[in-house]
C-alpha positions in Angstrom: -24.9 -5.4 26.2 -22.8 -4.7 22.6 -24.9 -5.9 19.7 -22.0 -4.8 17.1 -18.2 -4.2 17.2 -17.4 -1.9 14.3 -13.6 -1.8 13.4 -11.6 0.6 11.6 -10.1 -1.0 9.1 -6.1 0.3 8.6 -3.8 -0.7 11.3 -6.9 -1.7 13.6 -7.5 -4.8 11.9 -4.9 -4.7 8.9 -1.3 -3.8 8.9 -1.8 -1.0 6.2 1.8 0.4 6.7 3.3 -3.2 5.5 0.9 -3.7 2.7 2.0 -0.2 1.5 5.8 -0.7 1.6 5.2 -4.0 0.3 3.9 -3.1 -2.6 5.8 -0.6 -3.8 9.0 -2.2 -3.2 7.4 -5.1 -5.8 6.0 -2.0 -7.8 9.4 -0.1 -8.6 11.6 -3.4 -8.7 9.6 -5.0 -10.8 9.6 -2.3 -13.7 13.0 -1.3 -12.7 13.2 1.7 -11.7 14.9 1.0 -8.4 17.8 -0.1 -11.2 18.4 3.3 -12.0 21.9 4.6 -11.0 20.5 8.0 -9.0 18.0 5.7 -7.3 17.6 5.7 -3.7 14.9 3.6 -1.8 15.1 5.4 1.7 15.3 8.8 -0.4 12.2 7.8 -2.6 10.4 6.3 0.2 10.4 9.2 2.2 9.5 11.6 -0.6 6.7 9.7 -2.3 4.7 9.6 0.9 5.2 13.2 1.6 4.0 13.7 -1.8 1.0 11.2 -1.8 -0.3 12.8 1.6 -0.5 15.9 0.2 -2.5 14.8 -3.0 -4.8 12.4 -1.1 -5.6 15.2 1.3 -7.0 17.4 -2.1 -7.8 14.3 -3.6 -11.5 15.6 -3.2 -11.6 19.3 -3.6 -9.3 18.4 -6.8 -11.5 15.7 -8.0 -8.8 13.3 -8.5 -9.3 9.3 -9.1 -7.5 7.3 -6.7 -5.0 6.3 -9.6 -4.4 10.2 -10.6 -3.3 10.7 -7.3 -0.5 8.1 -7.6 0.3 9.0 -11.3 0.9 11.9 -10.2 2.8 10.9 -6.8 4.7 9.1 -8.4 5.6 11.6 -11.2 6.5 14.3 -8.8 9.2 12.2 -6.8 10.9 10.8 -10.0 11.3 14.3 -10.7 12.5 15.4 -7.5 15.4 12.2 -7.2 15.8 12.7 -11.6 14.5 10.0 -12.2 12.5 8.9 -15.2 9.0 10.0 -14.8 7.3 8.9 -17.9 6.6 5.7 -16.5 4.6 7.2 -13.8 1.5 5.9 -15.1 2.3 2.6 -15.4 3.7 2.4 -12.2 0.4 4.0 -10.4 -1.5 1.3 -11.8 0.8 -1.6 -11.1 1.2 -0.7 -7.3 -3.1 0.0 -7.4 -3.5 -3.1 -8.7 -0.9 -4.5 -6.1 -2.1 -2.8 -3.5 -5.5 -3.8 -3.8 -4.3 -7.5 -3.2 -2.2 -7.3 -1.0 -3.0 -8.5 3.0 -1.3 -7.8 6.2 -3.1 -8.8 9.6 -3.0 -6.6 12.5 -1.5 -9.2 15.3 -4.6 -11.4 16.9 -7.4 -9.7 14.1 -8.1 -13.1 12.4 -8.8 -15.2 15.8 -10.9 -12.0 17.3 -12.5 -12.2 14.1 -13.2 -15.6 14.1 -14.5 -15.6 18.1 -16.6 -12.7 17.4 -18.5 -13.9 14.3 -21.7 -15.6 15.5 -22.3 -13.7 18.6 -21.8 -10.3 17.5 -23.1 -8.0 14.1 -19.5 -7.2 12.9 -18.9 -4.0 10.4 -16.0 -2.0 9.2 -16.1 1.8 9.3 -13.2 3.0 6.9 -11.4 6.1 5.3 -10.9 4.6 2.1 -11.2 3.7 -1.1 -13.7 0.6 -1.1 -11.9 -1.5 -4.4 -9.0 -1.9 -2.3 -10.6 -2.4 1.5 -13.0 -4.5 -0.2 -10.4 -6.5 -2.2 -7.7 -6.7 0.6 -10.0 -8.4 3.0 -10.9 -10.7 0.1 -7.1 -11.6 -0.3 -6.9 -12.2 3.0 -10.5 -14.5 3.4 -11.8 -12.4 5.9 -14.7 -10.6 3.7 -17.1 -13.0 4.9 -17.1 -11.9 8.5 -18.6 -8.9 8.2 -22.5 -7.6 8.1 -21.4 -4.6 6.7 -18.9 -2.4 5.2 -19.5 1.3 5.3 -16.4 2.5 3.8 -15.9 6.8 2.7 -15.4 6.7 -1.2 -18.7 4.4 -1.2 -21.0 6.7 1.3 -19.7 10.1 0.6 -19.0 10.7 4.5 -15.6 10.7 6.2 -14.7 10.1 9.3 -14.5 11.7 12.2 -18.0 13.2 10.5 -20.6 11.7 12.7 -23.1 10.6 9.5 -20.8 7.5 8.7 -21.4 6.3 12.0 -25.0 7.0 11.8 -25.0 5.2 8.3 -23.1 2.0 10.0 -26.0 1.7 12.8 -28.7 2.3 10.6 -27.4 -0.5 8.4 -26.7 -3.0 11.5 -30.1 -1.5 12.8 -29.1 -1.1 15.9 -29.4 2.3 18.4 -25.6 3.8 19.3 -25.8 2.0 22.7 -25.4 -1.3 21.7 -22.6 -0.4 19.2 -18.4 -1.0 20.2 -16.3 0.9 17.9 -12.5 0.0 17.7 -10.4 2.3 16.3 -6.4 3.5 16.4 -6.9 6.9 15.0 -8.2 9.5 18.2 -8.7 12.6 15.7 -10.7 9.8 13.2 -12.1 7.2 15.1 -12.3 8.6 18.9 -13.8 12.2 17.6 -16.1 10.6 14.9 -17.5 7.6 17.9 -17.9 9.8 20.5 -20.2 12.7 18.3 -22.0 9.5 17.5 -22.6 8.9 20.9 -20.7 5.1 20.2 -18.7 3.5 23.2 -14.3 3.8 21.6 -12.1 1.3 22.3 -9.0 3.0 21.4 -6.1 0.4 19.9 -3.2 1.6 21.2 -0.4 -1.2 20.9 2.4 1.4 20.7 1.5 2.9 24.4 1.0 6.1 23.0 0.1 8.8 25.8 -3.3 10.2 25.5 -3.8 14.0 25.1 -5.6 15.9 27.8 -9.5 15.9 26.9 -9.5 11.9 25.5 -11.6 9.5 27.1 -11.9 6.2 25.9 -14.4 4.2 27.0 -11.5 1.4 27.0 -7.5 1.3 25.5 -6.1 -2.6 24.5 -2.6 -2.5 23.2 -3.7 -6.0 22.2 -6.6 -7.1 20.3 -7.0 -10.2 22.2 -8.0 -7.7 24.9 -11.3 -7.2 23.3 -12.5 -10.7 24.1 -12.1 -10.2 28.1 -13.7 -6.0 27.8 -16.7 -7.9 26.2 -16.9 -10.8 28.8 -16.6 -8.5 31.9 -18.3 -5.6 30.4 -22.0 -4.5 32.3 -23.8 -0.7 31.5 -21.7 0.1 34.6 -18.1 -0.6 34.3 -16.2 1.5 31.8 -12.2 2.4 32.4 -11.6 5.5 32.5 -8.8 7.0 31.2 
């Protein structure tokens, strides 16, 4: 029997994509840039997150802080659209500070939450920077659910490396048998479980189609699911997809 469900964190249990869009449509109409008359939303939209991937993909090799990366997002689409970029700055640390307090729910998370807590050692594995997982699940007064947080920035270890998976059950002390990991990413959270040797429950409420050589030990495209894998699971039954 599960001792401990881990979660990922970002569109497992929050809707990161909202909270993003969110804030930086507050973020840019609130200093005014989207006034500007060569401003276009869908045009920046679709620039700035090509241009933020890229930076927070060398954000360690470069040795950038989390609010370089968006000063300097943010600098290099103004440019591109000629916009003013000398607020760029000020923008990074408005939509940080936004950001950072800004909570969307994955449908179902807070009553699984809720039903889980008490039975179950709950814990978060994320890819991210721990202010704003940290204060997100504050804003949303959910913080209190968990045992632990293991999150990348704080433990130096990224998933899918199996070592932030080893950190999680070493803090829940528990062995990797009794441990339920629930994840949406397959190259993060699938890879990075299975090396750990932790049952995946891959979260899949878009009915992607798996690639040939994934196996999750179970797929929900709900999380309500989770409450009827835990109350029929046994060592024995497992779906396999």
């Amino acid at each position: 029997m599960y001792k401990a469900i881990i979660f990922d964190l970002d569109n497992t249990l929050l809707n990161y994509s909202k909270s993003e869009w969110e804030s930086m449509q507050n973020t840019v109409n609130g200093h005014g840039v989207s006034q500007s008359e060569t401003f276009d939303w869908d045009k920046f939209w679709r620039c700035f997150q090509k241009v933020n991937m890229q930076y927070w993909n060398d954000r360690n090799k470069a040795g950038h802080h989390i609010l370089e990366v968006l000063e300097y997002s943010f600098k290099d689409t103004l440019k591109e659209l000629k916009c003013d970029d000398s607020v760029s700055q000020v923008l990074a640390g408005q939509y940080w500070e936004t950001f950072c307090q800004t909570c969307h729910f994955e449908e179902y998370a807070p009553d699984l939450l809720s039903y889980l807590h008490g039975s179950y050692k709950l814990a978060i594995i994320s890819n991210g920077i721990g202010e704003a997982q940290r204060g997100r699940l504050a804003a949303g007064g959910m913080d209190h659910y968990f045992d632990r947080l293991i999150i990348s920035d704080e433990v130096g270890y990224w998933k899918p490396d199996k070592k932030i998976f080893e950190t999680a059950l070493k803090q829940l002390d528990i062995n990797h048998t009794e441990a339920l990991f629930i994840g949406d990413s397959l190259r993060d959270d699938y890879s990075g479980s299975v090396n750990a040797g932790i049952d995946f429950c891959f979260y899949n409420p878009k009915g992607i189609p798996l690639e040939k050589g994934f196996h999750p030990a179970f797929t929900i495209k709900s999380l309500q699911e989770v409450k009827e894998i835990l109350g029929n699971y046994t060592s024995g039954e497992r779906e396999t997809i």
